[in-house]
C-alpha positions in Angstrom: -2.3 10.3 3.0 0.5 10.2 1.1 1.0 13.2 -1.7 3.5 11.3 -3.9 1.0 8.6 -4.4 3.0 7.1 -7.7 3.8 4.3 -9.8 7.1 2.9 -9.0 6.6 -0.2 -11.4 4.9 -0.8 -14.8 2.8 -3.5 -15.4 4.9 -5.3 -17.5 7.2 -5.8 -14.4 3.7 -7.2 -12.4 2.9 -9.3 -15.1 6.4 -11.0 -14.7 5.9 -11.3 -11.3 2.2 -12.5 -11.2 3.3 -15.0 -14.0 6.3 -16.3 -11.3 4.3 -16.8 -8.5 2.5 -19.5 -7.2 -0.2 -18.7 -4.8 -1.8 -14.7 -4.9 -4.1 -13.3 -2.6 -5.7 -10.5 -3.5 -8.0 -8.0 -2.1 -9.6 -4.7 -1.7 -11.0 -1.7 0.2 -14.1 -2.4 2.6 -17.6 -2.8 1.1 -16.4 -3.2 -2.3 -18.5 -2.1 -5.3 -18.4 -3.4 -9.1 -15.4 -2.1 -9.6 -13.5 -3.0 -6.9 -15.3 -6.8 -6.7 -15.0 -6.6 -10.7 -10.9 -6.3 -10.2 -10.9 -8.7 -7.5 -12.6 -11.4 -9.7 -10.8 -10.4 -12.9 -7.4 -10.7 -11.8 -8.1 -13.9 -9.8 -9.4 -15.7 -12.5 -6.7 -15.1 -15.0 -4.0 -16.0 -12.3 -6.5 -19.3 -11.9 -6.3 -19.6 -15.8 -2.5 -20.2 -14.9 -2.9 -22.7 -12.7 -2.2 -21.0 -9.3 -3.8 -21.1 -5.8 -5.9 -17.7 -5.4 -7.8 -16.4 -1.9 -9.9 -13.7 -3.2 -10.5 -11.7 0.3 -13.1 -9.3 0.4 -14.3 -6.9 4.0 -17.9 -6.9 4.3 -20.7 -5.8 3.4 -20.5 -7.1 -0.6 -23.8 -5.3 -2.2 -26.0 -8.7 -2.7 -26.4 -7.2 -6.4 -22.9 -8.2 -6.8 -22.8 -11.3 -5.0 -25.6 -12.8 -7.0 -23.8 -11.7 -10.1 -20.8 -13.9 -9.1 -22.0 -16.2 -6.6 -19.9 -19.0 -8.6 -16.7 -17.4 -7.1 -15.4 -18.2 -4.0 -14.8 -14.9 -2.0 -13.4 -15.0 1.3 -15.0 -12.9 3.9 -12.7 -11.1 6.2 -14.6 -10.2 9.6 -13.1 -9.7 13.3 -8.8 -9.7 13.5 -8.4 -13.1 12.0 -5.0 -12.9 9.4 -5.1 -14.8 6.0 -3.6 -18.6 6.7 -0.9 -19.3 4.4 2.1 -18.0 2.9 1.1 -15.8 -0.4 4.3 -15.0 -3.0 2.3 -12.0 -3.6 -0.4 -9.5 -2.3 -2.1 -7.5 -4.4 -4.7 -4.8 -3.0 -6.8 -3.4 -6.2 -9.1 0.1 -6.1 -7.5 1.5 -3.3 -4.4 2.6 -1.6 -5.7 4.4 1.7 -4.9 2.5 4.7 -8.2 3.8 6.1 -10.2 1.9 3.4 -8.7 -1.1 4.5 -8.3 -1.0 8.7 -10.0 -4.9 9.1 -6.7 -6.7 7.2 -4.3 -3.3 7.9 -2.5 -5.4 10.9 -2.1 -8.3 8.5 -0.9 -6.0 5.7 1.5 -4.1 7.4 3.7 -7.3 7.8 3.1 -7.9 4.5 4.5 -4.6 2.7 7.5 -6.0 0.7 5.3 -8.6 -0.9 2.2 -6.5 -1.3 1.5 -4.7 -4.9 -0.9 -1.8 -5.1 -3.3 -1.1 -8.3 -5.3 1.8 -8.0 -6.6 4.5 -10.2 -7.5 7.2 -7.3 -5.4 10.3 -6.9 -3.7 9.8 -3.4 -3.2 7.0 -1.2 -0.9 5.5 1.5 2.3 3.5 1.7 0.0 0.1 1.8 2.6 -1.8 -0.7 6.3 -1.6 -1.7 5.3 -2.1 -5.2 2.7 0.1 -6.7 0.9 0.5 -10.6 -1.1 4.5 -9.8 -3.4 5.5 -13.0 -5.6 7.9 -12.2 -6.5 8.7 -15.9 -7.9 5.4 -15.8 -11.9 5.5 -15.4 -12.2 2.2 -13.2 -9.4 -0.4 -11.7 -10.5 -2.7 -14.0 -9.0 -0.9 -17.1 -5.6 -1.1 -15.4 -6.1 -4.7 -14.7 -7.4 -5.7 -18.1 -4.4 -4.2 -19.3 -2.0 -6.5 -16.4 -3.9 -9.7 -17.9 -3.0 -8.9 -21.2 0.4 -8.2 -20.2 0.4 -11.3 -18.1 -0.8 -12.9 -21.5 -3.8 -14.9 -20.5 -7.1 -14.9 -22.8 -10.0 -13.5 -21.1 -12.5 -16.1 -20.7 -16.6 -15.5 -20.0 -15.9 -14.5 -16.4 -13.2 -12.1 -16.9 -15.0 -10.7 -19.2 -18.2 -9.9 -17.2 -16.1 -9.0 -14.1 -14.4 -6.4 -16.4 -17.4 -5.0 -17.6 -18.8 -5.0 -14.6 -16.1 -2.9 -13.0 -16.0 -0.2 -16.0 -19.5 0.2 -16.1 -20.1 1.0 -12.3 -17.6 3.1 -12.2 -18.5 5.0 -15.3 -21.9 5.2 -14.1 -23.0 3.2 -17.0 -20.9 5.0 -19.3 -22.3 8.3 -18.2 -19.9 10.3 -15.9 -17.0 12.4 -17.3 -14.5 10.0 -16.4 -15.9 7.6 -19.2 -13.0 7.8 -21.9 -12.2 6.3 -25.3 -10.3 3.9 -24.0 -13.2 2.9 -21.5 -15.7 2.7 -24.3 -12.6 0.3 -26.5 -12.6 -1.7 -23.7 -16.2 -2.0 -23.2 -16.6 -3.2 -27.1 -14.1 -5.5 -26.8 -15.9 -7.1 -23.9 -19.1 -6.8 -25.3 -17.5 -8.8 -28.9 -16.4 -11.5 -26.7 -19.9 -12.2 -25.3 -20.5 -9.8 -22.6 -24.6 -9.3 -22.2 -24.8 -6.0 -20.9 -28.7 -6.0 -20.7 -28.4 -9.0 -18.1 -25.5 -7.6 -16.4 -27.6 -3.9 -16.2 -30.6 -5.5 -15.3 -28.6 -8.2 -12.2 -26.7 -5.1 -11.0 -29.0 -1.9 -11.1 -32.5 -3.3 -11.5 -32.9 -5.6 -8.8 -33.2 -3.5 -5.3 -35.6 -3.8 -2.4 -39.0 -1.9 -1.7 -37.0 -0.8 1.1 -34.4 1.1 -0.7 -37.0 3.3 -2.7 -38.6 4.1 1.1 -34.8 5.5 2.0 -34.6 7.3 -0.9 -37.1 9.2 0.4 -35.9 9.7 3.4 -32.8 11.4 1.8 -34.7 13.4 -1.0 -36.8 14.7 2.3 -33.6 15.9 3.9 -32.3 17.5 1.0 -30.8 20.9 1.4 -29.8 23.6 -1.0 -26.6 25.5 -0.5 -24.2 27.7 -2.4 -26.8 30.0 -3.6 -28.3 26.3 -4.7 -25.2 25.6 -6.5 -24.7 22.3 -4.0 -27.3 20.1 -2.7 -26.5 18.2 0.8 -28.6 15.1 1.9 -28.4 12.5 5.5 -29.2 9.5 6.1 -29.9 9.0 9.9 -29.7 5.6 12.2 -33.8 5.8 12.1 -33.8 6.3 8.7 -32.7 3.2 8.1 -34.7 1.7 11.2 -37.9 2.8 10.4 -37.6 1.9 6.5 -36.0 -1.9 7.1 -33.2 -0.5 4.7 -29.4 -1.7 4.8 -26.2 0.6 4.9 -25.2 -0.8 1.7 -28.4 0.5 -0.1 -28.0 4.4 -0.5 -25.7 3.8 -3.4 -26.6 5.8 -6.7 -28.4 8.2 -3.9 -25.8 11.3 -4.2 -26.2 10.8 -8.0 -29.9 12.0 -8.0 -30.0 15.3 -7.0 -27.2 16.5 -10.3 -30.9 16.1 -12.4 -30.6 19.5 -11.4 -29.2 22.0 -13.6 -28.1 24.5 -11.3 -26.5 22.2 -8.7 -23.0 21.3 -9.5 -21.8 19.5 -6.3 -23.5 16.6 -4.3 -23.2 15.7 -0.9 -24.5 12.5 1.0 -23.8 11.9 4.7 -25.1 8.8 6.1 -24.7 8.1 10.0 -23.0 5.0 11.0 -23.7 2.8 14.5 -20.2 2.4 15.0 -17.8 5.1 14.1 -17.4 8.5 12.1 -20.0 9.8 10.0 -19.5 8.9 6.2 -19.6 11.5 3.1 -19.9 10.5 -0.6 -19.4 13.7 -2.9 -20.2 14.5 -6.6 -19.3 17.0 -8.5 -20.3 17.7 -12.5 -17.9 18.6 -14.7 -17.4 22.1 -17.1 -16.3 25.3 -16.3 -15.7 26.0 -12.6 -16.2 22.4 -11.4 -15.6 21.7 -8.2 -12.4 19.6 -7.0 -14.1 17.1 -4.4 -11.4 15.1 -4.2 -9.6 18.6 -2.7 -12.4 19.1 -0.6 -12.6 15.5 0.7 -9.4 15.8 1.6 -10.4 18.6 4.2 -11.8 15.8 6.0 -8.9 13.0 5.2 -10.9 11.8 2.8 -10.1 11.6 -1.0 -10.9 10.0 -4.7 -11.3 11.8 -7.7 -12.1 15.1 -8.8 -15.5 14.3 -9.7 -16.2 11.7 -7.2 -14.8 11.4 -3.9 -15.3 10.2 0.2 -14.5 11.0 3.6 -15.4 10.2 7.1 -15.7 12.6 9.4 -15.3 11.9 13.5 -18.2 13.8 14.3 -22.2 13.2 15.1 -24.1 13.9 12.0 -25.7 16.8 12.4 -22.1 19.1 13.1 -20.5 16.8 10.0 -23.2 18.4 8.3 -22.2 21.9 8.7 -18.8 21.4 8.3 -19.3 19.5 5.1 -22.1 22.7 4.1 -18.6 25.2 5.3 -16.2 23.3 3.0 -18.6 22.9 0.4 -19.6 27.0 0.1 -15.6 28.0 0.4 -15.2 25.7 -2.8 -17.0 27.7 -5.1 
């Protein structure tokens, strides 16, 4: 990854653009949560507003939650080698920046670069775009992108709005996670004054999971390990475990949040185990006085994110990614 991930535009100057062209696709990283679908759908929508042709392109798997929520928008699914048909005046790739985050439409993009514009809020990335917007003092992608449509000066309407709110309030956790600001929260009642239910939206995107999921998160509570002097907790999530509960890959979110109930633990890991390729890590850390970087120690494995919450994927079977994760995670403290 690169280390001078940076803005080398301002919005403004993507607004102008945006507002000059005439057909935008737009994407994001692979299994794309509120935020990232949020951005997606956001931005799409005011370009639509405008007039212009729009491909919203999203990598599989989308969470059904969030399908559901916007099954009224047309998403394109990009599966197998296939490049986008058409010629697009602009790319824009939202909640990312890392090449590995994005290796189904990579061969596509990389022909792309001079027309592609990055918006991301993470804290390193790759060379993905000429044209890059970086604020990682923003909580979600969606704050930066409300902010583009306001530059671009189109009204939010009903489905901006809820993709917005969708994307701050995943990302915030609900408005719980130190990365929650004042500007999150400004945003959040201005979405809210315009109509936003965030009862229905809560209760669409949190509240409406599978039997099965509860069974995994059982299976990952039972495999929970303290470390650190039980300053860390580490769970995994095995090929049976998912087998033998009926669960999908795309259920174990909100699982590496659990164990921070905890008062003593101040970093989380989960490792889940993949059928095809490297073994995947979500991290959490809490905030306060000796926090923990995780977005340092992600990096160990050429991973990255935030301070607080971060991800790699480590080329390894499960059982030595956990040890190594355990190593890195003991020489943080």
């Amino acid at each position: 990854m690169n280390d001078t991930y940076a803005s080398n535009t301002t919005l403004k100057q993507i607004a102008a653009r945006l507002n000059e062209a005439q057909s935008v696709l737009i994407t994001t990283h692979a299994k794309p949560d509120g935020d990232a679908l949020g951005a997606v759908i956001a931005l799409g929508r005011a370009l639509e507003l405008q007039g212009k042709t729009v491909e919203r392109r999203v990598i599989p798997p989308v969470p059904p939650a969030l399908a559901g929520v916007f099954n009224g928008t047309k998403l394109v699914t990009h599966n197998g080698p296939d490049a986008p048909v058409g010629d697009f005046d602009a790319i824009v790739v939202v909640d990312t920046g890392a090449w590995s985050q994005l290796d189904a439409i990579r061969p596509w993009l990389e022909t792309q670069h001079e027309h592609t514009i990055v918006i991301d809020h993470h804290l390193h990335g790759d060379d993905v775009g000429a044209t890059k917007f970086i604020d990682a003092t923003a909580a979600a992608a969606c704050e930066i992108v409300a902010d583009l449509i306001d530059e671009m000066g189109v009204a939010f309407d009903a489905l901006t709005c809820d993709a917005l709110f969708v994307g701050i309030a995943s990302d915030t956790g609900w408005f719980r996670f130190s990365n929650c600001s004042p500007r999150t929260h400004q945003l959040a009642a201005r979405l809210q004054g315009a109509g936003v239910d965030h009862t229905a939206l809560y209760a669409a995107t949190e509240q409406g999971e599978r039997p099965q999921k509860l069974q995994l998160m059982v299976r990952a509570l039972d495999s929970l390990r303290m470390v650190a002097g039980d300053r860390a907790a580490v769970m995994c999530l095995k090929l049976k475990d998912f087998a033998e509960t009926g669960a999908r890959p795309d259920e174990t979110e909100r699982f590496v949040d659990v164990p921070q109930v905890v008062g003593d633990v101040r970093v989380v890991a989960l490792l889940v185990e993949q059928a095809e390729g490297p073994t995947r890590v979500s991290l959490r850390s809490k905030p306060g006085e000796g926090a923990v970087d995780v977005n340092a120690l992600a990096r160990r494995f050429g991973g990255g994110g935030h301070a607080r919450a971060a991800g790699a994927k480590i080329d390894r079977p499960i059982d030595e990614a956990v040890e190594a994760v355990v190593a890195g995670i003991e020489d943080s403290f």
